[in-house]
C-alpha positions as YAML, in Angstrom:
chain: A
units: angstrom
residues:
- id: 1
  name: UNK
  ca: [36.45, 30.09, -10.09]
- id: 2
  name: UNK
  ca: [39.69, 31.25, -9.98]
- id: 3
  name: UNK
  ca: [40.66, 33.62, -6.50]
- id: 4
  name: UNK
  ca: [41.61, 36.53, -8.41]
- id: 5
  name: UNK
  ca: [42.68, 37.81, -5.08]
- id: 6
  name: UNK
  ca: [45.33, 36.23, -2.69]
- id: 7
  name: UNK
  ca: [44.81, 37.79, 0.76]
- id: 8
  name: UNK
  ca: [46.52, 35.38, 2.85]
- id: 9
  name: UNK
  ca: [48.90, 32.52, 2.72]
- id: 10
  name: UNK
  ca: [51.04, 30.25, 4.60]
- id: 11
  name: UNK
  ca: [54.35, 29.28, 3.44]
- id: 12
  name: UNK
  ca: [57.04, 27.53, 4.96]
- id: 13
  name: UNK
  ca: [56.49, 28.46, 8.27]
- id: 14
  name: UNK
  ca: [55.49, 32.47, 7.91]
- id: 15
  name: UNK
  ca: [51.94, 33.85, 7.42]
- id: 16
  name: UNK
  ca: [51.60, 36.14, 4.48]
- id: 17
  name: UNK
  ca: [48.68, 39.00, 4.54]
- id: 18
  name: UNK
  ca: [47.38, 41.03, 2.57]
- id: 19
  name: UNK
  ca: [47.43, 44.43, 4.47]
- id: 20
  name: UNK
  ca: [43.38, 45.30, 3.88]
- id: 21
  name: UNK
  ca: [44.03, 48.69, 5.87]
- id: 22
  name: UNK
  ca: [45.37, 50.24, 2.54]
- id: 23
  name: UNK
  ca: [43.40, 48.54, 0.01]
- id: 24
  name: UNK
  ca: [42.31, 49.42, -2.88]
- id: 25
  name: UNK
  ca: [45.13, 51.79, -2.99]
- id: 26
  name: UNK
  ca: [47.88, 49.96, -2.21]
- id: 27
  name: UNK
  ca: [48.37, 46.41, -2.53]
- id: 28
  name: UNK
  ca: [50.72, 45.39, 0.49]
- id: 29
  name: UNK
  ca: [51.52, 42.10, 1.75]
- id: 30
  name: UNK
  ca: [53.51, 41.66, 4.97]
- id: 31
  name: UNK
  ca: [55.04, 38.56, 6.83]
- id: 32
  name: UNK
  ca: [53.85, 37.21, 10.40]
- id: 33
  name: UNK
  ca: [56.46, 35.17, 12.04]
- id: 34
  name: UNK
  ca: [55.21, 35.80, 15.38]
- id: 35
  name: UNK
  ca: [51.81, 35.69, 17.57]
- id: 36
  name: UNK
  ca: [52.36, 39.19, 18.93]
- id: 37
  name: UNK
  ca: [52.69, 40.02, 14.51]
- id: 38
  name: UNK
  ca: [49.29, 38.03, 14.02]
- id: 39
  name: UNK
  ca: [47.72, 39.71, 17.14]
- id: 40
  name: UNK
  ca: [48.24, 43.10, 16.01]
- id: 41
  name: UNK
  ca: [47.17, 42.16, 12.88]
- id: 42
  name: UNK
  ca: [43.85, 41.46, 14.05]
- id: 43
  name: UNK
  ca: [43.12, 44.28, 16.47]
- id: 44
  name: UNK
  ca: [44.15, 46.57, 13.78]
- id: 45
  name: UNK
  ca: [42.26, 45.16, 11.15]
- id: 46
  name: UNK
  ca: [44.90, 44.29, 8.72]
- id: 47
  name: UNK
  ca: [43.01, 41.63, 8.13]
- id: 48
  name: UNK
  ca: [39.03, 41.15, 9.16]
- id: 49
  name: UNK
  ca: [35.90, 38.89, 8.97]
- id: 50
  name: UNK
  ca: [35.21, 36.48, 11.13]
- id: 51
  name: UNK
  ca: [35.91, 33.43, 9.20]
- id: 52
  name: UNK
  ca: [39.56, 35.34, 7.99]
- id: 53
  name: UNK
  ca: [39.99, 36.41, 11.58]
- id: 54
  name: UNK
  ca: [39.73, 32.15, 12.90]
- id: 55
  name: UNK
  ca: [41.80, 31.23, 9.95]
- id: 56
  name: UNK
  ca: [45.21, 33.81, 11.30]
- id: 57
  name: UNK
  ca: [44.27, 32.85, 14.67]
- id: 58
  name: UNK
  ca: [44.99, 29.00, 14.16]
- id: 59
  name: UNK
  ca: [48.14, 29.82, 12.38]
- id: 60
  name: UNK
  ca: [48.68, 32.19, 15.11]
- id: 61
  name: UNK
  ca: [48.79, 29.41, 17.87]
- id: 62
  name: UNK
  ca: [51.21, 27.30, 15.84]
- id: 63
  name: UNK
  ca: [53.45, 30.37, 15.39]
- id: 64
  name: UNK
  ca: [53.27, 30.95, 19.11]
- id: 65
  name: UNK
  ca: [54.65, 27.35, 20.15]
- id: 66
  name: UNK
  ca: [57.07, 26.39, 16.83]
- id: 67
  name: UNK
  ca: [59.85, 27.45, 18.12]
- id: 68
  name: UNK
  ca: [59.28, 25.45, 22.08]
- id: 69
  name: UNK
  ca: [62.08, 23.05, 22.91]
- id: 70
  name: UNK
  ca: [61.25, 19.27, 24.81]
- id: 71
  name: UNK
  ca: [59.27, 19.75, 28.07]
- id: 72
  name: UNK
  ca: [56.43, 18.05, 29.73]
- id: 73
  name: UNK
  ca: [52.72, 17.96, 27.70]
- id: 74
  name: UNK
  ca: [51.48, 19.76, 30.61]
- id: 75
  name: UNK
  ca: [54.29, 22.52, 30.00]
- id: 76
  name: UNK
  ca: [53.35, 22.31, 26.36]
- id: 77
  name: UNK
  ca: [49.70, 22.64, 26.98]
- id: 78
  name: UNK
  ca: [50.05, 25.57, 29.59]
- id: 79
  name: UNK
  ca: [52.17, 27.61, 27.11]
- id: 80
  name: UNK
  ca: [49.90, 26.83, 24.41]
- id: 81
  name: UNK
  ca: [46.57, 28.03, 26.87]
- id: 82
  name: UNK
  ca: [48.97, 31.28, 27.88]
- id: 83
  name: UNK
  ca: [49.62, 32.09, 23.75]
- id: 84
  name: UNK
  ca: [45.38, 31.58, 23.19]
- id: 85
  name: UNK
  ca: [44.40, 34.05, 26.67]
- id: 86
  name: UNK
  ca: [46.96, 36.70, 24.86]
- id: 87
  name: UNK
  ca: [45.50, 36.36, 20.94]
- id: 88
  name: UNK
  ca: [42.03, 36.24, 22.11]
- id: 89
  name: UNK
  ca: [42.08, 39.54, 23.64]
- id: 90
  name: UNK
  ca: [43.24, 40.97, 19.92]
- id: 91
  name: UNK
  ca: [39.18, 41.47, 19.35]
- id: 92
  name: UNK
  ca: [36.51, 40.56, 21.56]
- id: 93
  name: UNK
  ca: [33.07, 39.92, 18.60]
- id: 94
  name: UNK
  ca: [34.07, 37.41, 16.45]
- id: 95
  name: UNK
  ca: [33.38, 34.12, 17.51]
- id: 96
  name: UNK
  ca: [35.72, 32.06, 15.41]
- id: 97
  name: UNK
  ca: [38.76, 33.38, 17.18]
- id: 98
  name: UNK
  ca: [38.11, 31.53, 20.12]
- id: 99
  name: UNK
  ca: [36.63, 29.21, 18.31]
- id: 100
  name: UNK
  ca: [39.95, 28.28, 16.66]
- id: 101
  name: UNK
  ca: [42.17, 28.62, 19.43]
- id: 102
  name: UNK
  ca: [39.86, 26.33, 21.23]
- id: 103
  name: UNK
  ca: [40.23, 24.09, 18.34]
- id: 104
  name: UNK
  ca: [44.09, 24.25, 18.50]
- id: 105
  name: UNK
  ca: [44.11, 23.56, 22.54]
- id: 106
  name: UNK
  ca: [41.80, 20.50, 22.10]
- id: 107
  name: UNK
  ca: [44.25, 19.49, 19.57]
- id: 108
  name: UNK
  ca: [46.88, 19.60, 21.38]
- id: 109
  name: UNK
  ca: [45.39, 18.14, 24.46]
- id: 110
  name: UNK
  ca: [45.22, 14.43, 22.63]
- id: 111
  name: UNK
  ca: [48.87, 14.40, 21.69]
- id: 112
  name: UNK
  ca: [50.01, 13.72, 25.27]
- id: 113
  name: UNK
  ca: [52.11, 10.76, 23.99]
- id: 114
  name: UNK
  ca: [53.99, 12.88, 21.09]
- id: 115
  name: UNK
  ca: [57.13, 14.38, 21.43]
- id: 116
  name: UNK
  ca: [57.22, 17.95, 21.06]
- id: 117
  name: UNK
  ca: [58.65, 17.86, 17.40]
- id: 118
  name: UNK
  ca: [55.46, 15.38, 16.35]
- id: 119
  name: UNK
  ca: [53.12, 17.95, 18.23]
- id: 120
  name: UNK
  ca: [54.26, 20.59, 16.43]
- id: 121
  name: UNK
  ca: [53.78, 19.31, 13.08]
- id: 122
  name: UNK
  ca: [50.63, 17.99, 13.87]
- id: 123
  name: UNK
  ca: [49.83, 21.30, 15.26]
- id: 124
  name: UNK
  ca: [50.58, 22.90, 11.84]
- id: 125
  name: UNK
  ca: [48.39, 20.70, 10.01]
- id: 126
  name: UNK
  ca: [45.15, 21.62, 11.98]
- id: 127
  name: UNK
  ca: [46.38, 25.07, 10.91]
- id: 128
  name: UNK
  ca: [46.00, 24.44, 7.52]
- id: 129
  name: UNK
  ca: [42.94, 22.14, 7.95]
- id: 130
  name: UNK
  ca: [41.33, 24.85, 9.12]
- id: 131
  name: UNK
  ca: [41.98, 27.11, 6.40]
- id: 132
  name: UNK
  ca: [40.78, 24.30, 3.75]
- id: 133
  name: UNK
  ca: [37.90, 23.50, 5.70]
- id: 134
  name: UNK
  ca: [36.52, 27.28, 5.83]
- id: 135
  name: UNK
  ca: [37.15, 27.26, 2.18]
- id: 136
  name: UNK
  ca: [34.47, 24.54, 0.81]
- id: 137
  name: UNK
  ca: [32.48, 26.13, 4.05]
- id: 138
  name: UNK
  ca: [32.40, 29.39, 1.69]
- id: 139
  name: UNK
  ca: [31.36, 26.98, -1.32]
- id: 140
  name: UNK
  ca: [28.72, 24.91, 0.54]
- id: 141
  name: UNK
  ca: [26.67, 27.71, 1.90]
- id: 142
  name: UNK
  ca: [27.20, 29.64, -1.58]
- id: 143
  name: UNK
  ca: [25.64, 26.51, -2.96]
- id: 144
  name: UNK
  ca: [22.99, 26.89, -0.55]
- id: 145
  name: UNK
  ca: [21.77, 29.80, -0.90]
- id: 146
  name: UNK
  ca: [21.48, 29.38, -4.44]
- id: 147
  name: UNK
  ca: [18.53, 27.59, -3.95]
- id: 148
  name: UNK
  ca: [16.60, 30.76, -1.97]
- id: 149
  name: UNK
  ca: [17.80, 33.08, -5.40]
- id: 150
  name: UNK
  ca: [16.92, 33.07, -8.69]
- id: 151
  name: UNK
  ca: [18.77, 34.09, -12.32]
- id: 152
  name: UNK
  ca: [18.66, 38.43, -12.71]
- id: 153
  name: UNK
  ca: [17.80, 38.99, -8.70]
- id: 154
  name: UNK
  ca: [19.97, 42.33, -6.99]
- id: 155
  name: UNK
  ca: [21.21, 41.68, -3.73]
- id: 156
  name: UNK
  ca: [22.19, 44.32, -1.56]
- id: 157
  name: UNK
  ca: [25.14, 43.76, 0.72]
- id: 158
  name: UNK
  ca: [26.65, 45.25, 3.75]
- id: 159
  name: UNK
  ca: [30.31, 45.43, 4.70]
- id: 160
  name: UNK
  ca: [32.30, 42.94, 3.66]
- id: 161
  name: UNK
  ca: [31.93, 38.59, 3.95]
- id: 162
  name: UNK
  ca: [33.95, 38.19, 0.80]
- id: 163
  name: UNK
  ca: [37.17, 36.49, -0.39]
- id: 164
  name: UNK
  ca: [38.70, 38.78, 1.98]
- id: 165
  name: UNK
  ca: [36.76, 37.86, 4.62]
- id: 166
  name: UNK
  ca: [37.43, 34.06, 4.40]
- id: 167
  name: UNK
  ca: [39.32, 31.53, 3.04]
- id: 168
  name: UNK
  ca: [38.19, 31.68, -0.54]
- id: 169
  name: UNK
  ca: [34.21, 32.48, -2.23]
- id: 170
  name: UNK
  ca: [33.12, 34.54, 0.99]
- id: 171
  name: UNK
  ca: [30.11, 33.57, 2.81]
- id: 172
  name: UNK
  ca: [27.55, 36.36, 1.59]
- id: 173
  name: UNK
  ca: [28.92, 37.03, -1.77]
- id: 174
  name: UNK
  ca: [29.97, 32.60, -2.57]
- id: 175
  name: UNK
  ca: [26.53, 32.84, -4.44]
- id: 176
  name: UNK
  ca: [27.22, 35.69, -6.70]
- id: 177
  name: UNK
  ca: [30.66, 34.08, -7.30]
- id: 178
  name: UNK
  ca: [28.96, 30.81, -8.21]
- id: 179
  name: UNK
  ca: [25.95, 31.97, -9.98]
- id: 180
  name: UNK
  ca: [28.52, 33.75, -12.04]
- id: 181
  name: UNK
  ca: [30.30, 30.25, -12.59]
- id: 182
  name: UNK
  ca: [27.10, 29.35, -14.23]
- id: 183
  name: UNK
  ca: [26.01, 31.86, -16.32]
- id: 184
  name: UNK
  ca: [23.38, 33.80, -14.40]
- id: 185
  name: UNK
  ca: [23.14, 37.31, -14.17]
- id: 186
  name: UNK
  ca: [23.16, 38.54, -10.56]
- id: 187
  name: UNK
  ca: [23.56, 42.18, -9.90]
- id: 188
  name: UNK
  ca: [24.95, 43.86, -6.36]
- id: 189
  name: UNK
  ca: [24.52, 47.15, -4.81]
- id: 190
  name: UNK
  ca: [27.36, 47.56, -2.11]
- id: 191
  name: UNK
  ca: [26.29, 49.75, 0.57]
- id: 192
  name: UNK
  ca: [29.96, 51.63, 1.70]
- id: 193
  name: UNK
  ca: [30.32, 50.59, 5.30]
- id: 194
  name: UNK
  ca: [31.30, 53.70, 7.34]
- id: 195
  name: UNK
  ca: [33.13, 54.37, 9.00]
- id: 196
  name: UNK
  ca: [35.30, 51.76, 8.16]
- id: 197
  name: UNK
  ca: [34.15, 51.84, 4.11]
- id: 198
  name: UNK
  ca: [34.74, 48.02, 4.19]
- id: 199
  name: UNK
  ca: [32.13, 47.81, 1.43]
- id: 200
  name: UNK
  ca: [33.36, 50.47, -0.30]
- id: 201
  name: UNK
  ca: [36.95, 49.44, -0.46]
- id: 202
  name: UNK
  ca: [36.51, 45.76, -0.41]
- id: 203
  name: UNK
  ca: [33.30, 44.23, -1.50]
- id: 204
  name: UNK
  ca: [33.37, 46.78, -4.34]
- id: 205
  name: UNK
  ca: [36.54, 46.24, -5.17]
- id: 206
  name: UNK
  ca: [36.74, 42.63, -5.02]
- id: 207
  name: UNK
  ca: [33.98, 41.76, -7.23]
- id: 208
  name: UNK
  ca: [34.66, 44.35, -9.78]
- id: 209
  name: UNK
  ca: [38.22, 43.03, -10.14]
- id: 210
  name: UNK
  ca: [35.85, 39.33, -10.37]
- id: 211
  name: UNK
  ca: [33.99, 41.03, -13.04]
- id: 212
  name: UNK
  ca: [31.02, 41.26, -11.19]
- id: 213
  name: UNK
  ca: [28.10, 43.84, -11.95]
- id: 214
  name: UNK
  ca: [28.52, 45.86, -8.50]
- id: 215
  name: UNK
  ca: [27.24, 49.27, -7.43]
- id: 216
  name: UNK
  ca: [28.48, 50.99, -5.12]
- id: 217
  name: UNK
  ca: [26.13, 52.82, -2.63]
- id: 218
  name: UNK
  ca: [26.13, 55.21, 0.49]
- id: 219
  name: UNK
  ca: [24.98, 53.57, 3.76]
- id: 220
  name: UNK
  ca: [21.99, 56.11, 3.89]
- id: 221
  name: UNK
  ca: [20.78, 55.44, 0.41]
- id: 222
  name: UNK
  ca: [19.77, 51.78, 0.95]
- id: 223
  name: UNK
  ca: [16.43, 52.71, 1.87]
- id: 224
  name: UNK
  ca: [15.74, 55.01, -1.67]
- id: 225
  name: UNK
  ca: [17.19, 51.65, -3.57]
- id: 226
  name: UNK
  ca: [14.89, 49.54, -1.36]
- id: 227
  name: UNK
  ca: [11.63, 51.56, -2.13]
- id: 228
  name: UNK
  ca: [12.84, 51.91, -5.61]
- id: 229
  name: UNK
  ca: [12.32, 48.40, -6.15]
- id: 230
  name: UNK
  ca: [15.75, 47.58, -6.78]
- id: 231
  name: UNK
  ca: [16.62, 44.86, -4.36]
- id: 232
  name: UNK
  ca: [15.10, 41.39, -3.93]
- id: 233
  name: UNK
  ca: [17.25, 40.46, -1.57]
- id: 234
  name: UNK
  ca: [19.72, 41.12, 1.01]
- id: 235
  name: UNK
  ca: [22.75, 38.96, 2.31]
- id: 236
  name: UNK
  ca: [24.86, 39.99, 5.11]
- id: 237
  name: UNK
  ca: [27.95, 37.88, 6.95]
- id: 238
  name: UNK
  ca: [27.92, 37.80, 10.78]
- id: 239
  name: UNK
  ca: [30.58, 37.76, 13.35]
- id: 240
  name: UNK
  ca: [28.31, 35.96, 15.67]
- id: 241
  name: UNK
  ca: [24.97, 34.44, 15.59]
- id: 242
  name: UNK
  ca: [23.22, 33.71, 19.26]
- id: 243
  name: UNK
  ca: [21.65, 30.47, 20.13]
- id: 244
  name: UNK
  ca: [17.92, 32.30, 19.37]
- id: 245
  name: UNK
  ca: [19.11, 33.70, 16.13]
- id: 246
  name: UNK
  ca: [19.57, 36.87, 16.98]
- id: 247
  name: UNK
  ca: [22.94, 38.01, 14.45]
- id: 248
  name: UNK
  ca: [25.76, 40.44, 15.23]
- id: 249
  name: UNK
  ca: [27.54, 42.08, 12.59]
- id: 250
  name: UNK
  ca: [29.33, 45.21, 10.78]
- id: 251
  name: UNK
  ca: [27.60, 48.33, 12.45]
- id: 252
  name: UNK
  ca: [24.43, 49.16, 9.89]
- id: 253
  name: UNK
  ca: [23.14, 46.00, 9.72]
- id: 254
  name: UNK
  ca: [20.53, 46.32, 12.03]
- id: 255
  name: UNK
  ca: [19.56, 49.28, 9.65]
- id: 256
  name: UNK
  ca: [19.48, 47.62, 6.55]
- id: 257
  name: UNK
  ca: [17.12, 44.55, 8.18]
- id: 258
  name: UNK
  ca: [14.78, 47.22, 9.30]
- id: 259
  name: UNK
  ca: [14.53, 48.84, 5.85]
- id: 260
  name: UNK
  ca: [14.10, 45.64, 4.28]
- id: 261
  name: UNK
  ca: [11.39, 43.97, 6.54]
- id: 262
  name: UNK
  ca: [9.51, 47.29, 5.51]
- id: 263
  name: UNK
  ca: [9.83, 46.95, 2.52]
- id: 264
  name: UNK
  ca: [8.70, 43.34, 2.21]
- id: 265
  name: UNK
  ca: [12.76, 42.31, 0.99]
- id: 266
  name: UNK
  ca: [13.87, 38.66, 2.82]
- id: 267
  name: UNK
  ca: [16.99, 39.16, 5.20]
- id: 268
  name: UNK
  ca: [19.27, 35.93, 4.86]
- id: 269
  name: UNK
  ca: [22.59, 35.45, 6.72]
- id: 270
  name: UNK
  ca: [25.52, 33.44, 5.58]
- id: 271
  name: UNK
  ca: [26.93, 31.95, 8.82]
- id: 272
  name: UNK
  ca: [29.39, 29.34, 8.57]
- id: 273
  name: UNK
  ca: [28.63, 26.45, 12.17]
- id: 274
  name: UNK
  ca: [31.82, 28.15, 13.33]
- id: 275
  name: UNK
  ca: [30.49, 31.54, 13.76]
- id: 276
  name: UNK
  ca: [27.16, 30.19, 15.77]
- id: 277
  name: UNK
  ca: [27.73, 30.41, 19.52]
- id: 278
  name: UNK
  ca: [25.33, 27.82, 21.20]
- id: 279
  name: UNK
  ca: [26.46, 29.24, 24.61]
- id: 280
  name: UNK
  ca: [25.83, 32.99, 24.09]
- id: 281
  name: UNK
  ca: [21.39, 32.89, 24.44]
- id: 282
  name: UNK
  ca: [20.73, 35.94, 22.97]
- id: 283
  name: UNK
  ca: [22.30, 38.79, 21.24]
- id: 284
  name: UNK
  ca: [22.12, 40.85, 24.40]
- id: 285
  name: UNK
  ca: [24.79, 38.55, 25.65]
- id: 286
  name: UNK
  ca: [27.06, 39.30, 22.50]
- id: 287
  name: UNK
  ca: [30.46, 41.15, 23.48]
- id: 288
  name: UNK
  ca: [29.95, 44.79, 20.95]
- id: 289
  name: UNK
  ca: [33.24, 45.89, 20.24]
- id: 290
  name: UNK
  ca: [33.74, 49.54, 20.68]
- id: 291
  name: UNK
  ca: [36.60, 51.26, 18.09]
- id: 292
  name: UNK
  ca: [38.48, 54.39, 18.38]
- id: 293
  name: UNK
  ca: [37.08, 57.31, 17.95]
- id: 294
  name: UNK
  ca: [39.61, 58.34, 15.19]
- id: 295
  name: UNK
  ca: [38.17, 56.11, 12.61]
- id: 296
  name: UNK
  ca: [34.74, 58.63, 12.95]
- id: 297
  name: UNK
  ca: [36.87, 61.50, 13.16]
- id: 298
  name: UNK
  ca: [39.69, 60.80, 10.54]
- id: 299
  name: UNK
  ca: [40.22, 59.10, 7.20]
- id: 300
  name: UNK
  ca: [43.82, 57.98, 5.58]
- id: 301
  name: UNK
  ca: [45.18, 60.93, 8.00]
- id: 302
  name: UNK
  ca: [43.05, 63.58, 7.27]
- id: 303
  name: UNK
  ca: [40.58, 64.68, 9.89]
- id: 304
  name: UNK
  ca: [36.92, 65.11, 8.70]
- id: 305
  name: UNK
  ca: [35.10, 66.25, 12.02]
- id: 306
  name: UNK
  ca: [35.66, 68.65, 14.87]
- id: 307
  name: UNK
  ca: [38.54, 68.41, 17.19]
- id: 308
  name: UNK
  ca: [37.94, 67.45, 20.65]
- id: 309
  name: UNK
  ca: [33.76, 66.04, 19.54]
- id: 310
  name: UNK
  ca: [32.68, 63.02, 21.20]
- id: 311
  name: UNK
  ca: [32.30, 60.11, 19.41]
- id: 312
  name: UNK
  ca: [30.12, 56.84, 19.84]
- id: 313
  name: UNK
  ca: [31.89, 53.89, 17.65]
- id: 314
  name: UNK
  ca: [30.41, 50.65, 18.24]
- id: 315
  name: UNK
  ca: [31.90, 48.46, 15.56]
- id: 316
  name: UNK
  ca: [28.59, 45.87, 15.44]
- id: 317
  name: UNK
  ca: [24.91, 46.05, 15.98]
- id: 318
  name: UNK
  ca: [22.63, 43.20, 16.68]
- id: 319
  name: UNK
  ca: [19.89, 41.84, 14.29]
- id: 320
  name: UNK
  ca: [16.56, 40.25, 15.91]
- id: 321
  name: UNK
  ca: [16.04, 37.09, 14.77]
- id: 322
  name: UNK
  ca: [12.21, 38.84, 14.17]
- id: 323
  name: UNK
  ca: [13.72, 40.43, 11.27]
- id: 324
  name: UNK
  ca: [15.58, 37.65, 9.59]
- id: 325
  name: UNK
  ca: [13.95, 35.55, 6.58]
- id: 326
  name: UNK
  ca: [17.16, 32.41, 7.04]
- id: 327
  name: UNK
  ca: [20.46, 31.86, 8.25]
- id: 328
  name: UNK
  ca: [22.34, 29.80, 5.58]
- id: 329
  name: UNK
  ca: [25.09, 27.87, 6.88]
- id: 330
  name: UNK
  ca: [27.45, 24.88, 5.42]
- id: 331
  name: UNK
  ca: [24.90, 22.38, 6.45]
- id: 332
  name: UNK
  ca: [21.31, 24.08, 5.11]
- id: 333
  name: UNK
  ca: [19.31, 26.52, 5.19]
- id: 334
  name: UNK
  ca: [17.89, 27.52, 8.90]
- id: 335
  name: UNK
  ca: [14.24, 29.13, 9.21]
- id: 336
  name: UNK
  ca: [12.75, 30.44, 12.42]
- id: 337
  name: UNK
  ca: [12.23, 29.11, 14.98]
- id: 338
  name: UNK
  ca: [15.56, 29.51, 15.06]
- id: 339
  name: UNK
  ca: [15.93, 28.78, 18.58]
- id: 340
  name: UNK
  ca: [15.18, 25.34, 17.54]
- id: 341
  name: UNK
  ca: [16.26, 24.55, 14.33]
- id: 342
  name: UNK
  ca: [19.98, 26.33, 14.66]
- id: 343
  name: UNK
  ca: [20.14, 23.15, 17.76]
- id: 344
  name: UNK
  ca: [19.50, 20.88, 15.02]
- id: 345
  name: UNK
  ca: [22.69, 21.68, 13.06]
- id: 346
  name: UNK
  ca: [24.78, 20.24, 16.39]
- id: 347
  name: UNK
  ca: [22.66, 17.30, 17.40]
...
């Protein structure tokens, strides 16, 4: 399938982004040429998802040391450890941040015997590995969960773990973009994603420009869809998935898996081995990222709610592993126990 949408890009040295703040208004891309650029474009959500978010944050680290001059690989590695403390307090949920910066460091770490110039090129090719690798990540686990759908099923989504989410098919929508490479018929309801409307101004709008059959709901009608008989399944993304399976994701989800376990619908998660955090036990232990309150109490400038109300804007929830059918990752599917078979994928 061709990537109808081109949301990020690296080119002779400068990240390009696609500024997701104003979409589908406005299509906006804007140059990073430095860490502190990349850094604010992650707190602020130019660009979001977890895979999306570890893809910036390895170009990020290259950015942050291209331009060092000869000095020690211990004064290398200590500038490079400095520039990964500073990005990953840009958001504190999403595993793959540190999981790439990590992934940069170790890099680094076994190229004592390079010159600086060597290191940094080597540096910018684990960069870009990591961007291709994320991409047939989004294929593989599209592929599997093929096998837990069939031809004319409706999936309902939440928030957004599309192309603009990752590197290229998404992880929760890669198998409506490949079942539409082969000819089935898959419908989508999108629920809208407040207060952030990441469904309703991405997922929608991505696979409707990807001539997908997409339908765009509010958050509080998924239940009336649900009893309806409309859905057979639901597939969600996750920021972070604990070592017992418990899931963290876009505020809602928790919702949505209640609904659906009511209703008899299977809950499967599309979690790429990046975003599951072996060290984090349970979801209890998961970092919840609280927003400002303006995104509750304003929208593109306007303000929708009293002035001076209190606000509560946690920007994830956490899904019991109780109420989830599979997590579908790159390497198969994953069924409960979860606390043993997730182990499995890393043995």
């Amino acid at each position: 399938m061709q990537n109808l949408i081109k949301h990020i890009e690296w080119k002779d040295g400068v990240l390009y982004v696609l500024n997701q703040i104003k979409l589908p208004a406005v299509t906006e891309y804007n140059p990073k040429t430095t860490i502190e650029a990349v850094f604010y474009a992650i707190r602020e959500m130019e660009l979001r998802g977890a895979p999306l978010i570890g893809i910036a944050a390895g170009y990020g680290m290259y950015i942050g040391i291209k331009d060092l001059q000869d000095m020690s690989h211990d004064e290398f590695i200590a500038k490079m450890r400095l520039q990964g403390k500073f990005l990953a307090e840009s958001r504190p949920t999403a595993v793959n941040l540190f999981w790439a910066i990590d992934r940069m460091i170790a890099k680094a770490d076994t190229l004592r015997d390079k010159s600086v110039a060597e290191k940094k090129r080597l540096l910018e090719q684990e960069a870009i590995l990591i961007h291709e690798e994320d991409r047939a990540i989004n294929r593989s686990i599209g592929e599997n969960l093929l096998t837990l759908l069939k031809d004319g099923m409706t999936i309902l989504t939440h928030c957004n773990a599309g192309i603009l989410a990752t590197g290229y098919y998404g992880t929760a929508t890669s198998p409506i973009y490949l079942a539409k490479e082969r000819g089935w018929n898959l419908k989508v309801y999108a629920d809208e994603t407040r207060p952030y409307l990441q469904g309703a101004r991405l997922t929608s709008y991505e696979l409707h420009a990807s001539g997908i059959d997409v339908t765009l709901i509010c958050d509080n009608m998924a239940g009336v869809v649900m009893s309806q008989g409309k859905i057979d399944a639901v597939i969600t993304g996750t920021d972070r998935v604990a070592a017992n399976g418990d899931v963290a994701n876009k505020i809602g989800t928790m919702s949505v898996a209640i609904l659906a376990n009511y209703f008899k619908i299977p809950v499967y998660i599309a979690a790429p081995t990046p975003t599951i955090d072996m060290n984090t036990p349970t979801g209890n232990d998961i970092p919840i990222e609280e927003r400002s309150p303006r995104e509750v109490t304003h929208w593109y400038g306007h303000q929708i709610a009293p002035e001076g109300v209190k606000v509560y804007n946690p920007s994830f929830d956490v899904t019991p592993h109780e109420l989830i059918a599979a997590i579908v990752t790159e390497k198969g599917v994953v069924t409960p126990p979860f606390d043993v078979n997730l182990r499995k994928l890393f043995a």
